[in-house]
C-alpha positions as CSV (number, residue, x, y, z in Angstrom):
1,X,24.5,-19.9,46.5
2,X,26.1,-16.9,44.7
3,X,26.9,-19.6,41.8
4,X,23.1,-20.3,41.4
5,X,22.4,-16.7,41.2
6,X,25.0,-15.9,39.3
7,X,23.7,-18.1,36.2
8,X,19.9,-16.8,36.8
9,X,21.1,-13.5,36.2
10,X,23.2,-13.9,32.9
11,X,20.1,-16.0,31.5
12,X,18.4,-13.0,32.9
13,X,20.3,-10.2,31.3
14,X,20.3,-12.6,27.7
15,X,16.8,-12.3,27.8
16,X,16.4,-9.0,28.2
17,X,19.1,-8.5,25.7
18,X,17.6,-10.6,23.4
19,X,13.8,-9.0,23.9
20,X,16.0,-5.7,22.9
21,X,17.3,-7.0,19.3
22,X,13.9,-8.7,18.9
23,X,12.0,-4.7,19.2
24,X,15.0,-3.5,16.8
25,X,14.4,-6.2,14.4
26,X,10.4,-5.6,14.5
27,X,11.3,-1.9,14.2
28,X,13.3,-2.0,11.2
29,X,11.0,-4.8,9.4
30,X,8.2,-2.0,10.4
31,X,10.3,0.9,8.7
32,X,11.2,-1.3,5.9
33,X,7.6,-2.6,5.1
34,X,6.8,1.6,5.3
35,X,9.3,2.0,3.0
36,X,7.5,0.0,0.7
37,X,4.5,1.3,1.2
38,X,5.2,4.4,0.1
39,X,7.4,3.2,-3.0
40,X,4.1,1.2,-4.0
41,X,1.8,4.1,-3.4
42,X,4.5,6.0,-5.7
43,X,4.6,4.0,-8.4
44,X,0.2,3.5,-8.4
45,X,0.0,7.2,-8.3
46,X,2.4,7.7,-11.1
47,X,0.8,5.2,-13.3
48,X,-2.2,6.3,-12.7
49,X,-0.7,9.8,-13.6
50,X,0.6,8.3,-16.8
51,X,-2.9,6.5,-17.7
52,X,-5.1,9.6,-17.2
53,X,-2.3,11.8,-19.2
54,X,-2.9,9.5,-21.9
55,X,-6.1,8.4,-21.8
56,X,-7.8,10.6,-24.5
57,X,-5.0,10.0,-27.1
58,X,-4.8,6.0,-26.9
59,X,-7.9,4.0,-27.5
60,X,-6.8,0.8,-26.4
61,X,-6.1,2.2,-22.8
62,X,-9.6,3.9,-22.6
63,X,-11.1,0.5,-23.5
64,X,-9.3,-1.0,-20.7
65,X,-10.4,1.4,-18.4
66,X,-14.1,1.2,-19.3
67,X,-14.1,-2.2,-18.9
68,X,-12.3,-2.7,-15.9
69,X,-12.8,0.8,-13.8
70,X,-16.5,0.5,-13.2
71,X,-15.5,-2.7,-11.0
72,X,-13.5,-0.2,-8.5
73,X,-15.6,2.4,-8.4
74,X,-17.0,2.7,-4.9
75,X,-20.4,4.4,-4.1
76,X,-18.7,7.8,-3.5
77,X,-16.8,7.4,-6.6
78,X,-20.1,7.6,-8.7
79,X,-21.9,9.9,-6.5
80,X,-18.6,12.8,-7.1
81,X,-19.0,11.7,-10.9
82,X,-15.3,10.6,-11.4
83,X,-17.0,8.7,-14.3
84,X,-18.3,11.4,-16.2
85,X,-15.0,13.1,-15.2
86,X,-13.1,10.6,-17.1
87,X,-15.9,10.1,-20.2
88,X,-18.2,13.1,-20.4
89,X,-20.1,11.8,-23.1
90,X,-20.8,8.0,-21.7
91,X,-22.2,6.2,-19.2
92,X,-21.1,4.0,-16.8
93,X,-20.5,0.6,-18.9
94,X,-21.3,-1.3,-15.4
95,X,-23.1,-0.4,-12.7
């Protein structure tokens, strides 16, 4: 009997074991996608740094943005004016 036990509890202990290095694995996919995250979110917000630095000065990047901004602008965005922020002397090219 303590040969059929035995067995149980090594399949028993490799589970457990192996439910361990499965939450480690999640964890470190979890950190990595994070990681990520926050490198993307870098980069946008530096871009986006880079486009409104230069916005004024380049005329092909402020037709860009007037065509393709309105598309993103939520409700809130219009209502705060980030718009006329950008273009003081223009309107909205889409509503």
């Amino acid at each position: 009997m303590s040969q059929n036990r035995h067995p149980d509890d090594r399949i028993k202990k490799l589970a457990e074991k192996k439910a361990q290095i499965d939450a480690q694995i999640a964890a470190l996919d979890a950190r990595r996608r994070l990681s990520q995250k926050k490198d993307e979110d870098r980069i946008k917000w530096l871009l986006g740094t880079l486009v409104f630095d230069r916005l004024s000065a380049e005329p092909a990047l402020q037709s860009i943005v007037r065509r393709d901004l309105p598309d993103r602008l939520t409700q809130r965005d219009r209502d705060r004016g980030l718009w006329q922020i950008l273009f003081p002397d223009a309107q909205e090219d889409r509503s």
